[in-house]
C-alpha positions as CSV (number, residue, x, y, z in Angstrom):
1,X,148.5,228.3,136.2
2,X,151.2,230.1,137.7
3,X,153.1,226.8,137.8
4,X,152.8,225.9,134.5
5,X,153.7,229.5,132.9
6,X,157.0,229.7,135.0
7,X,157.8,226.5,133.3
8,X,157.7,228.2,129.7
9,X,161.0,229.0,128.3
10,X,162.9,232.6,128.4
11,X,163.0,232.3,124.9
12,X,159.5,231.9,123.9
13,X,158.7,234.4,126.8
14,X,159.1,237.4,124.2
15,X,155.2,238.3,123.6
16,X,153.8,237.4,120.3
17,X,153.0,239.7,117.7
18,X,149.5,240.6,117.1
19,X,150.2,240.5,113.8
20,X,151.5,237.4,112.8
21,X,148.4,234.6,112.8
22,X,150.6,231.8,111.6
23,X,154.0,231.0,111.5
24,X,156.0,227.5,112.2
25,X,159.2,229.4,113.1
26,X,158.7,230.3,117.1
27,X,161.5,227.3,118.0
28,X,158.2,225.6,120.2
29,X,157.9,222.2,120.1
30,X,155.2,220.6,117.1
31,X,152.8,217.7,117.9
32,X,151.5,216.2,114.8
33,X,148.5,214.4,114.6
34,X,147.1,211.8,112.0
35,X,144.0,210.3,111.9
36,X,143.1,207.3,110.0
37,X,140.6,205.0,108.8
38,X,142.2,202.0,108.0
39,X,140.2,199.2,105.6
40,X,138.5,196.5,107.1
41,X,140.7,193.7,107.4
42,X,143.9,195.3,106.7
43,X,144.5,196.4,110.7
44,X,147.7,194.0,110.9
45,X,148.9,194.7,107.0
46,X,148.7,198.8,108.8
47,X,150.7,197.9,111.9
48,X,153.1,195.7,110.2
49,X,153.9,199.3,107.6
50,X,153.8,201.6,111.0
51,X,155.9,199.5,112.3
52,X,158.5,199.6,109.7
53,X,158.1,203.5,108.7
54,X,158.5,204.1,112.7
55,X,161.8,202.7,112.7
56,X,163.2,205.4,110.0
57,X,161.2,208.3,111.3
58,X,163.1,207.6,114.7
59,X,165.9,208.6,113.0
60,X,165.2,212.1,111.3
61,X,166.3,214.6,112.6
62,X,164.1,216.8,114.8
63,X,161.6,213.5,115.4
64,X,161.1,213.4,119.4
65,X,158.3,210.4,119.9
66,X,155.3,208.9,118.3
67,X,152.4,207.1,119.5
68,X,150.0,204.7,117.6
69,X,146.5,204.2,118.8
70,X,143.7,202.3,118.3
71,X,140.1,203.7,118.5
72,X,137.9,201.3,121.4
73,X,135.2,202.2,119.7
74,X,135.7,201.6,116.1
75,X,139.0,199.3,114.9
76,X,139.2,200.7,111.4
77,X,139.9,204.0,113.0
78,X,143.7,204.6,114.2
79,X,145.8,207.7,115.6
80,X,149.2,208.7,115.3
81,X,150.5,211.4,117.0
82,X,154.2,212.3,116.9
83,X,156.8,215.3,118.9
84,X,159.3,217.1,116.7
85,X,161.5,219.9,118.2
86,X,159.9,222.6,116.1
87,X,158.2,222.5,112.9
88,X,161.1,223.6,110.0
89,X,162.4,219.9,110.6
90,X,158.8,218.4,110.7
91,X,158.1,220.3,107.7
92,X,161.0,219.2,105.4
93,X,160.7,215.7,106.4
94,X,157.1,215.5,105.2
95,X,157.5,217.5,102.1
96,X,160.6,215.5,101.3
97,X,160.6,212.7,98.6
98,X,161.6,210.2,101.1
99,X,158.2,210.6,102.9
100,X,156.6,210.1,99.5
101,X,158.4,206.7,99.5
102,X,158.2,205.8,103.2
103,X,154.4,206.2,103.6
104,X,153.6,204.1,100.3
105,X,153.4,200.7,101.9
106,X,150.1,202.0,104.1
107,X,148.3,203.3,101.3
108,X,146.7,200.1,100.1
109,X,145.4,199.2,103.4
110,X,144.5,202.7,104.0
111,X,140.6,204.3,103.5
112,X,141.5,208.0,104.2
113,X,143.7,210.2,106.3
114,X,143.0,213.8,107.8
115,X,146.9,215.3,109.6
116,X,146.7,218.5,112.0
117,X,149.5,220.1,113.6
118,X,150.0,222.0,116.6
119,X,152.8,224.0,118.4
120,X,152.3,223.0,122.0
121,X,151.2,226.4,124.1
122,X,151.0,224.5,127.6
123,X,151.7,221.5,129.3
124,X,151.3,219.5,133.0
125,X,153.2,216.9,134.0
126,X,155.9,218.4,136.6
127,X,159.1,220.4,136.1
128,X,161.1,217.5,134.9
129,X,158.8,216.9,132.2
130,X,158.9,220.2,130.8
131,X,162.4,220.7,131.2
132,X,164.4,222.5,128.2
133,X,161.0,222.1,126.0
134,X,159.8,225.5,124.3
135,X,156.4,226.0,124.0
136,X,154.7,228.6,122.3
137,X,154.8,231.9,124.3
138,X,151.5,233.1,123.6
139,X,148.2,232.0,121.9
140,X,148.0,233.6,117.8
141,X,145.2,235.9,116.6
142,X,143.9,234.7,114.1
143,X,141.3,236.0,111.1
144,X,139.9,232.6,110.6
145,X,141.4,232.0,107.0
146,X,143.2,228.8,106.1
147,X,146.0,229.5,103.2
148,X,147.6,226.7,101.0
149,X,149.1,226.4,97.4
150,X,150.1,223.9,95.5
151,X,152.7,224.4,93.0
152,X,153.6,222.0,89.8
153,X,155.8,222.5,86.3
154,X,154.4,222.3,82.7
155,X,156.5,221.5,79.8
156,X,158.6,224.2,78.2
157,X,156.9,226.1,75.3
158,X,153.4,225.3,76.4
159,X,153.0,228.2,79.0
160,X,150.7,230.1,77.0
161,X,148.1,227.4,76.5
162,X,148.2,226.6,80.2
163,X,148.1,229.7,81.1
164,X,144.8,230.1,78.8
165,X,143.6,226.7,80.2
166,X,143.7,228.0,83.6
167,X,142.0,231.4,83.3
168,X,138.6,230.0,81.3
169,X,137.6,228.1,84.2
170,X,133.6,228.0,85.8
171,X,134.4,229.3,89.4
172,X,132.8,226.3,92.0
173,X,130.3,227.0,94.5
174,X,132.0,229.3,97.0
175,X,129.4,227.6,99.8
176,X,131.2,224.1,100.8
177,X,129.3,223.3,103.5
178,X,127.4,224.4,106.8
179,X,131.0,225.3,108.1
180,X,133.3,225.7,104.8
181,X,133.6,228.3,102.5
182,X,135.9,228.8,99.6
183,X,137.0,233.1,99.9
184,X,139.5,233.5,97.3
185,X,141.7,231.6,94.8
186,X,144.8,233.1,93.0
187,X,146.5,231.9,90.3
188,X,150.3,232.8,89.3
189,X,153.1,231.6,86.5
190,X,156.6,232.2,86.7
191,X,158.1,230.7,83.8
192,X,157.1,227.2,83.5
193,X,155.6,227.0,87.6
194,X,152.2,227.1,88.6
195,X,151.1,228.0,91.9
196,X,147.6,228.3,93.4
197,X,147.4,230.2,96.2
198,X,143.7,229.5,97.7
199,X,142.0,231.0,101.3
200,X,139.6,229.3,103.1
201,X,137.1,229.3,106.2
202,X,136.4,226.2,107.5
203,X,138.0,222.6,106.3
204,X,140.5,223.1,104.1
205,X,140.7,219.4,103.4
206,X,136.7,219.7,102.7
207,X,137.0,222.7,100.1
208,X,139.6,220.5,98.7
209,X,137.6,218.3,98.1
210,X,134.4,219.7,97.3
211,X,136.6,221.6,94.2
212,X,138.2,218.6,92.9
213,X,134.4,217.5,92.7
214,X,133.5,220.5,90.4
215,X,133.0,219.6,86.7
216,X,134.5,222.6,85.4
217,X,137.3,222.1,87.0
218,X,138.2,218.5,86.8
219,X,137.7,219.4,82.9
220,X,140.3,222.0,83.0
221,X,142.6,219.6,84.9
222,X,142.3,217.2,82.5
223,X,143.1,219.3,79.5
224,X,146.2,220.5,81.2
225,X,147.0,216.8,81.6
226,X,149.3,216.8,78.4
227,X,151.3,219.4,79.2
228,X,152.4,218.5,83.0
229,X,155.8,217.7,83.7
230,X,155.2,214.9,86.3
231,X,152.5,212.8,84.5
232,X,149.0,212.1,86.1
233,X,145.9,210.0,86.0
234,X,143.1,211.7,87.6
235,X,141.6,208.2,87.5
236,X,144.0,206.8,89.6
237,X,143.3,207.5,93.2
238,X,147.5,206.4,93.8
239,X,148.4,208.5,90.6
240,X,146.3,212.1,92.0
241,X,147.3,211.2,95.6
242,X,151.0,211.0,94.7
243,X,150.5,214.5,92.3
244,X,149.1,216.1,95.0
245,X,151.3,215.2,97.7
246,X,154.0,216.9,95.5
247,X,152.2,219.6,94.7
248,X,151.5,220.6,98.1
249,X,152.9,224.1,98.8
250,X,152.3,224.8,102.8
251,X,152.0,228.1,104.4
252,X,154.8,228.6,106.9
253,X,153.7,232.4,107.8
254,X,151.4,235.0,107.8
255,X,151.2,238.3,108.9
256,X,148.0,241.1,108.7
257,X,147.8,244.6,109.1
258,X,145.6,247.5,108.1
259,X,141.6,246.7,108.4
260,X,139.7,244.1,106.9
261,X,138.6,244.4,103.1
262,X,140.9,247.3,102.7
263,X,141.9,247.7,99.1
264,X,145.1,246.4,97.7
265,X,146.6,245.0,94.7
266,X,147.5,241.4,95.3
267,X,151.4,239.9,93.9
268,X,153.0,237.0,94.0
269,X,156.8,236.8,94.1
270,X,159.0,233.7,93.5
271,X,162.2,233.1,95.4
272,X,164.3,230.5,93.8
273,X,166.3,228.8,97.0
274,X,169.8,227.4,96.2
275,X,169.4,223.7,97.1
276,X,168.1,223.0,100.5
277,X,168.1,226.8,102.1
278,X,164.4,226.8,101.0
279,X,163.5,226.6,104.8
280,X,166.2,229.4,105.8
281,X,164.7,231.6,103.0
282,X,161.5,231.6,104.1
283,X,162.2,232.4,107.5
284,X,164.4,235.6,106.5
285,X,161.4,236.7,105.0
286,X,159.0,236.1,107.5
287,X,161.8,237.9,109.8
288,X,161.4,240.9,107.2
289,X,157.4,241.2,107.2
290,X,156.5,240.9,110.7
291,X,159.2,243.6,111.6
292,X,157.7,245.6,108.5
293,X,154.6,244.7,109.6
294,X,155.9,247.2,112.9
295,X,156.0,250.5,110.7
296,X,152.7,252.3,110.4
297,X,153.4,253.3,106.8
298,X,154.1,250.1,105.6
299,X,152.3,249.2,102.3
300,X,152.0,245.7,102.6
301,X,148.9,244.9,104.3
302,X,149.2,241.0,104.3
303,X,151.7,238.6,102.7
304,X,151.5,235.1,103.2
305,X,155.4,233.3,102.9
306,X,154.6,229.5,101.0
307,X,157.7,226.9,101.3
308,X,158.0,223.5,99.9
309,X,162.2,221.8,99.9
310,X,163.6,224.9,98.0
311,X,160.6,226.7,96.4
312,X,159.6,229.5,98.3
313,X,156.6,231.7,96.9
314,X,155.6,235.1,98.7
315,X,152.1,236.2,98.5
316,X,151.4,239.9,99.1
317,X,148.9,242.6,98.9
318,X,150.0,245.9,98.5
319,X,148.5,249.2,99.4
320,X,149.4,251.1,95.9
321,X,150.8,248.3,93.9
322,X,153.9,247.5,93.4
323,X,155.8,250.4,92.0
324,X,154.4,252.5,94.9
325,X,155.9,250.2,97.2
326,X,159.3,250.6,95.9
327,X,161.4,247.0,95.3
328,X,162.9,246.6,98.4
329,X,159.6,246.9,100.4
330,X,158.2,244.7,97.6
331,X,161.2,242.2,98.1
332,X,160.7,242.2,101.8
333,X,163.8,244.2,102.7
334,X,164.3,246.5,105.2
335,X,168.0,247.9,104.4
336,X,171.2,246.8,102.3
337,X,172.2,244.2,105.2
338,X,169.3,242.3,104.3
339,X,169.4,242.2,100.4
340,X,173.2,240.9,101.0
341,X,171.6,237.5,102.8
342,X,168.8,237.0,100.7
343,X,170.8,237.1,97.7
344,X,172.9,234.2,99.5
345,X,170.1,232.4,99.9
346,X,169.0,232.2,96.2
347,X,170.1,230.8,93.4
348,X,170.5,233.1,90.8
349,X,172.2,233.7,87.4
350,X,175.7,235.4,88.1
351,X,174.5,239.5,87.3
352,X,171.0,239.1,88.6
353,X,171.5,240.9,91.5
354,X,173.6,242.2,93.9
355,X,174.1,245.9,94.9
356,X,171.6,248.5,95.9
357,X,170.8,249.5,92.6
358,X,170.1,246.0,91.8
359,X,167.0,246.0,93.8
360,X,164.6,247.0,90.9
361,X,166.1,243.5,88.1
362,X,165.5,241.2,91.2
363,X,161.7,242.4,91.9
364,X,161.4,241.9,88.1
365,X,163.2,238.2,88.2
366,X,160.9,237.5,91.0
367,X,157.7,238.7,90.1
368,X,155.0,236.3,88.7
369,X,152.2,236.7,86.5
370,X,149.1,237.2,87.8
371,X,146.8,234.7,85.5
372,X,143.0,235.1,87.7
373,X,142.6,236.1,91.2
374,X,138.7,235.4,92.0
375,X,137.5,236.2,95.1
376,X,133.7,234.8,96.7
377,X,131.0,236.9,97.9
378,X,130.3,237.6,101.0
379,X,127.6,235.7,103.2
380,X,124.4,237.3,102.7
């Protein structure tokens, strides 16, 4: 062991907040894996589109390797695993619309598909192996919560109905299954954006699942239908896959403090990016929280920081609320340095912000509306 830990590198040798249990911005290499069931029959027609995808992947930026395997056991079951530097480049490429376009071709040989990915902690192989590759210092503490959002558009003039839509819906079964759990769902507008913020033990890709199932709400999802700005037929598997891809709003970081089930009033702030600093925004602000996260009278017990190309969407619960917190600690800022980069980082009407003073218009431009926030009970 001591071998392998004087390979890791002096950057990732800084120890790792107790704090934070997720974040994709530690520099460490990312291994992404994808398994898939491919349909019987179509095993060429799937090599033939992997072969042809791998060739432009090889060329993003960040992409180190990939690998495709076939399962001895079972032919219709395949594995992809891929290196990337670090996640941020990982993470735009997959949530760009070029993916969406690259990936099509293997969708109609293609049963189902289940990705995970992993900074790499440690590795064997001999010093020239490991040479200049970070890994991630130290293992994260986590609370065993998984936290997503997805994120879409309705059409102008017809927030209220959605809105109204969205709040008279039958909560689903909190139970998933022996393993899975649905804990909390949170629902916010700003403007003409929805984003669902949802927290879950277990699968995630399960309690996906197991809501989309749910009666109530695939009836509420089909009376929004009309009003959605990218158009979608819940009966088409390609239609919801493709609506869903998009919608996707991943977790980048998170960071905890204060006890467990302490009382706080939970916020949503939206953080318009200026075309394609989405990725640096987020990572100021999960900069901000975790050093925040250092003060023992800070008010913000947990925020979650949500990025997708140049939406960026920063759950918090506050100690207090809001106005307690003041805007800068609300805004995760720490001083006047700060508020001068994030403004450079959004895109904003000329006005909206800018000085000191300014602080208070920006919380209220960021701000969403808080449309239902349900949590589960607990496990008897």
């Amino acid at each position: 062991m001591t071998a392998i830990s004087e390979r890791v590198s002096e950057p990732t040798r800084q120890q790792a907040s107790k704090t934070v249990s997720q974040s994709v911005f530690d520099g460490s290499r990312l291994r992404v894996v994808l398994l898939v069931d491919v349909c019987d029959g179509a095993q060429q027609q799937f090599l033939e589109a992997y072969e042809q995808m791998g060739k432009q992947v090889a060329a993003v930026p960040g992409h180190v390797s990939d690998q495709l395997c076939q399962s001895i056991e079972n032919p219709s079951q395949w594995l992809i695993t891929s290196e990337w530097e670090s996640a941020p480049p990982f993470l735009a490429w997959v949530n760009s619309e070029e993916h969406v376009r690259m990936v099509e071709p293997m969708h109609s040989c293609i049963r189902d598909t289940r990705s995970l990915r992993f900074h790499i902690v440690r590795e064997t192989g001999g010093e020239k192996a490991a040479a200049g590759r970070r890994l991630q210092a130290e293992p994260r503490i986590g609370d065993g919560v998984i936290r997503h959002a997805l994120t879409f558009t309705v059409k102008p003039g017809s927030e209220r109905k959605v809105a109204e839509l969205l709040t008279n819906y039958e909560s689903p079964e909190a139970r998933v299954d022996d393993t899975t759990r649905l804990c909390r769902t949170s629902l916010f507008m700003h403007g003409n954006r929805v984003v669902r913020a949802i927290e879950v033990r277990g699968d995630l890709l399960a309690a996906l699942r197991h809501v989309a199932r749910q009666p109530g709400i695939r009836a509420v999802e089909e009376a929004i239908n009309p009003y959605l700005e990218q158009d979608r037929d819940l009966n088409d598997q390609e239609s919801a896959r493709v609506f869903f891809t998009r919608a996707a709003l991943p977790a980048v970081h998170h960071v905890t403090v204060g006890q467990e089930g302490e009382e706080a009033e939970r916020h949503a702030l939206f953080y318009p990016a200026r075309p394609g600093m989405g990725m640096k925004l987020a990572e100021l602000l999960a900069r901000q929280d975790e050093r925040a996260a250092d003060d023992p009278h800070n008010p913000v017990l947990r925020s979650t920081v949500f990025e997708r190309d140049d939406v960026v969407v920063r759950l918090i619960d506050v100690r207090g609320g809001l106005e307690a917190a003041g805007p800068a600690v609300a805004l995760g800022l720490s001083d006047a340095a700060q508020m001068s980069e994030l403004t450079t980082l959004l895109e904003l009407d000329e006005g909206a912000a800018g000085k000191d003073g300014d602080l208070a218009r920006l919380l209220s431009l960021a701000r969403m509306e808080l449309i239902t926030d349900r949590r589960s009970a607990p496990d008897a």
